[in-house]
N, C-alpha and C positions, 0 to 999 in steps of 0.2 A: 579202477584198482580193486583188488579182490580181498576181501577180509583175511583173518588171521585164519581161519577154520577151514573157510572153502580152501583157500593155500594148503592146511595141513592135510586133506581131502584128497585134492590135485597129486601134491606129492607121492601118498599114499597107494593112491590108485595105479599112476604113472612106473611106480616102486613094484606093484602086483607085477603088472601086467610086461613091464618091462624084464623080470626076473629071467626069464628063460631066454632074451637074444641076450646079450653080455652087456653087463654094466659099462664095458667101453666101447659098447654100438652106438656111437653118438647118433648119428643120421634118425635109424629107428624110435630111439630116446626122443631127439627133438620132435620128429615126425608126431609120435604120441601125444607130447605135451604139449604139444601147437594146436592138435584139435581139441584132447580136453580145457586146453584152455577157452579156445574162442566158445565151444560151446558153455561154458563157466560164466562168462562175457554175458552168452544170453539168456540168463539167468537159470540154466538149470543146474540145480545143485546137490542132487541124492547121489549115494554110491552108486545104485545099480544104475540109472539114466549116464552118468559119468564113466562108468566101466565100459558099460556098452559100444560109448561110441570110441572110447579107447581102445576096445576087444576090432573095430569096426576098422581103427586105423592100422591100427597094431598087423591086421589078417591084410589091410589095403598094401601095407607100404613095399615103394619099391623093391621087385630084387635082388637091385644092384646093394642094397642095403642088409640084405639076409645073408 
């Protein structure tokens, strides 16, 4: 389970990067925050390592989802 902060972190970051496909791209949304989460999971916990690989899903996910 993930502390109060890493969570406000996660959201934060997922909030960035998610801004530009629509707040009701669910698919994209989920896609994002499944990877920073597990990466979260393996304990890494700074912005920029967390953004990154959110920036890394965000550019991966499908484009039946774009």
């Amino acid at each position: 389970m993930l502390d109060a902060v890493t969570t406000v972190l996660l959201r934060a970051v997922s909030d960035e990067l998610c801004d530009n496909p629509s707040r009701n791209d669910t698919g994209i949304r989920t896609h994002v925050a499944a990877k920073i989460v597990e990466v979260a999971n393996r304990g890494e916990r700074t912005r920029e390592a967390v953004r990154q690989i959110g920036f890394e899903a965000l550019r991966q996910a499908p484009t039946m989802w774009r």
